[in-house]
N, C-alpha and C positions, 0 to 999 in steps of 0.2 A: 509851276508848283513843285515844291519838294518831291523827290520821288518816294521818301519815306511817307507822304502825308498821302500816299496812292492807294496805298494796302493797309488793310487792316485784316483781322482776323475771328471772327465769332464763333465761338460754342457753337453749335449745333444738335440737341440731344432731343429735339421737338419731331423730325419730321426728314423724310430723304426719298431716293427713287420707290416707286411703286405706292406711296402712299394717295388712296383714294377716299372720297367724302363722295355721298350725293345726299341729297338734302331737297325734301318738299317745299315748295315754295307756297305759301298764303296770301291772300289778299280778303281782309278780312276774315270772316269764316268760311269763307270757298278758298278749296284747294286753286290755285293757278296753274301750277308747275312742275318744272323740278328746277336744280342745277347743281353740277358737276364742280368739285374741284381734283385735281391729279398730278403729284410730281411725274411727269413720264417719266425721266430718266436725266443722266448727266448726259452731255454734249459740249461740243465746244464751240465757242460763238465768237469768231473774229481774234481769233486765240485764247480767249478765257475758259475755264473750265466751268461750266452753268446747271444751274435746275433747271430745264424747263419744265413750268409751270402751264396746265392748261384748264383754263375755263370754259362753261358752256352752259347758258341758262334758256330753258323753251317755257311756252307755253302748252296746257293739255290741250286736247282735241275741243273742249267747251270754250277756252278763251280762245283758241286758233279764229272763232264764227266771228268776232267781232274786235280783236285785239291780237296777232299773232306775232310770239315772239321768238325771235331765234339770236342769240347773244352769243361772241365768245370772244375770248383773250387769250394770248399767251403773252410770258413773260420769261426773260431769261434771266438767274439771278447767281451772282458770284456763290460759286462754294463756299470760296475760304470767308469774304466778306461780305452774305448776305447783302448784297444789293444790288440795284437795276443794271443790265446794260443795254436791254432789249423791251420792246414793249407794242403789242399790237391789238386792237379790239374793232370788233367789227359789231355793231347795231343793226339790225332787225327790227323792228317795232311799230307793229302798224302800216302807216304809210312809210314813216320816217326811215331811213338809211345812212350810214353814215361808216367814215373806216378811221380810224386813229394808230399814227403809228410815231412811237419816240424811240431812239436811237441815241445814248448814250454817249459822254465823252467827258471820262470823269476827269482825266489828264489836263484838258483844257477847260474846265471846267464850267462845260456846257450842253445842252440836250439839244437836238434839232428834232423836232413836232410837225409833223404830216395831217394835214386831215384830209380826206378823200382827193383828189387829184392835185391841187395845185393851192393849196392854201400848206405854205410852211412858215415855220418861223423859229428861233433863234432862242434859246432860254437859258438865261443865268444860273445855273444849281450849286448847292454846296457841296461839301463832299459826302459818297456813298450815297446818291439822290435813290429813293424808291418811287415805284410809278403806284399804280392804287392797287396791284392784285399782289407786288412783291412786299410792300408797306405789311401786310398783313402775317405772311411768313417770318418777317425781320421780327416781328413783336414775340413769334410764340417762341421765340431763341433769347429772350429779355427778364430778367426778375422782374417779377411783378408784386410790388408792392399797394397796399389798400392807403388809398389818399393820393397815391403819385400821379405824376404827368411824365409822361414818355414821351419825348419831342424828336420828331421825322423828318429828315428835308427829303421834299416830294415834288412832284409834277403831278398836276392834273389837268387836262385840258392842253393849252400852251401858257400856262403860268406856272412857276415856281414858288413854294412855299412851305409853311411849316408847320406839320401833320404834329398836331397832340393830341395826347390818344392818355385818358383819365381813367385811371384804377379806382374802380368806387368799389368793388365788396365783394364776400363771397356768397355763394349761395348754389342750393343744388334743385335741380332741374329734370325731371321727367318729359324725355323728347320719342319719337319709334325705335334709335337705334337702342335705349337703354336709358339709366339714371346713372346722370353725374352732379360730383362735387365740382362745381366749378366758379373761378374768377370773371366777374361782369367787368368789362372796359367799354368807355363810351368814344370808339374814335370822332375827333372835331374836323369832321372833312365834307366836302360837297359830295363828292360820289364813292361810291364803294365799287368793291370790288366784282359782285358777282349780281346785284342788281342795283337799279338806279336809286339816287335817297336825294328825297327834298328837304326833309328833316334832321332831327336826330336819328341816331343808331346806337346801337347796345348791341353789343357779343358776347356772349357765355363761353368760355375756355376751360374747358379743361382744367384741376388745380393739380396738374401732375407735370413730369417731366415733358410731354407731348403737348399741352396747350392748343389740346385740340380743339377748332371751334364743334360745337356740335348747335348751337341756337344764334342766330338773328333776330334785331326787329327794329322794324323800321318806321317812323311816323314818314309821312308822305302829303303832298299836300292835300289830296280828298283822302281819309282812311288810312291804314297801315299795312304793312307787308312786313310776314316772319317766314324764317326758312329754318327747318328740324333738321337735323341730322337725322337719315330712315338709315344707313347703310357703310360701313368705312370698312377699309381695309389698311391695316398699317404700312408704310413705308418700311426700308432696309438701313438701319440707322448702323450698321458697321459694311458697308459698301469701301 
C-alpha cells in the first residue's frame, strides 16, 4: 500500500483524555445495570500514539440472582486518525464466557482475531478499520447531517464489513444526567459497543461540538434494553 494511503488525519473537537460517561442500563422497566465508558488517557501502542478507550458494563445485585453480568472492552484508537489498532472484550454473562481480541495491521491491510484460546483467524479490512467500541468515537468527530448514511469499515466478530450508521433527525431528550438537544443516528451493525443488540439501535448525540451519546435503545430479541446517561465528566480537548 501506498504509504500516503496509511495516514490520515481527523478533527477531533468531540471528546479526549479524562472524558467519562456512565449510563443506567434498562431492560424493560427494571433498572439492570450500569456501564462505563472512559478515554483513560493517550499511550502508545506498538509506536502509535492512542486513546485508550475503556469499557465496562454489570449487572445490579437483583439481576447478579439469576443473570450476572460483568462486560468490558478496551480499544486503542489513532490520535491523529481516529481509528483501531487494538481491540479486546472479555464476556461475562451468565454461564457464557468468552474473550475477543483484534490486532490491527492497517499497512498490510489486515486484522488478526483471537477468540478465547485457540480459535484465530485472518481478516481482510479496508483502510482505518474500527472495531465496535472505536466505530462509535470516529462518528462523534463526523458532520452529521439529517438523511445521511455514514459508512465504516469495521470488524465484528472475525468478519469484516461495512458499518452504516443513518442520521434520521433531531430531537431533544430528558435522561438523569440532564436535557439535551440532540441528533438520533441508527447504527446498521450486529453488536454494539457497550451491550449486546439483536436488533435495531438508536443513539441520541448530543447536537453540539461534543456528540455526546447521552441515550441508547435497543430492541432485543425478547423485549428491549436503553442505557441513560446518569453521570459525565468531560474530557481535555486541548491536551
Amino acid at each position: 500500500m501506498p504509504a500516503d494511503s496509511l495516514y490520515r488525519e481527523v478533527e477531533n473537537d468531540a471528546f479526549g483524555p479524562g472524558e467519562y460517561l456512565r449510563f443506567s442500563v434498562g431492560y424493560g422497566f427494571l433498572t439492570a445495570g450500569q456501564a462505563t465508558l472512559e478515554v483513560l488517557d493517550t499511550n502508545t501502542y506498538e509506536g502509535h500514539l492512542c486513546y485508550k478507550i475503556y469499557s465496562e458494563t454489570s449487572s445490579n445485585s437483583f439481576f447478579d440472582g439469576f443473570y450476572k453480568v460483568r462486560d468490558t472492552a478496551v480499544s486503542q484508537i489513532d490520535v491523529d486518525g481516529i481509528y483501531s489498532h487494538y481491540f479486546h472484550k472479555a464476556l461475562h454473562e451468565g454461564s457464557y464466557h468468552s474473550q475477543r481480541e483484534v490486532k490491527f495491521e492497517p499497512e498490510l491491510g489486515r486484522a488478526i482475531t483471537r477468540k478465547d484460546v485457540d480459535e484465530i483467524d485472518t481478516v481482510a479490512v479496508g483502510s482505518f478499520a474500527q472495531d465496535v467500541l472505536s466505530a462509535m468515537y470516529f462518528v462523534r468527530t463526523q458532520p452529521l447531517k439529517i438523511g445521511d448514511f455514514l459508512t465504516v469499515n469495521s470488524v465484528e466478530g472475525k468478519r469484516a464489513n461495512q458499518l452504516r450508521v443513518h442520521v434520521l433527525k433531531k430531537e431533544t431528550v430528558e435522561v438523569p444526567a440532564g436535557v439535551f438537544d440532540c441528533i438520533v443516528v441508527e447504527p446498521l451493525l450486529s453488536e454494539a459497543g457497550i451491550f449486546k443488540q439483536e436488533g435495531e439501535i438508536k443513539v441520541w448525540l448530543t447536537d453540539d461540538r461534543l456528540r455526546m451519546p447521552v441515550l441508547m435503545k435497543s430492541k432485543v430479541l425478547v423485549g428491549s434494553i436503553h442505557a441513560e446517561l446518569e453521570e459525565f465528566r468531560l474530557g481535555n480537548l486541548n491536551w
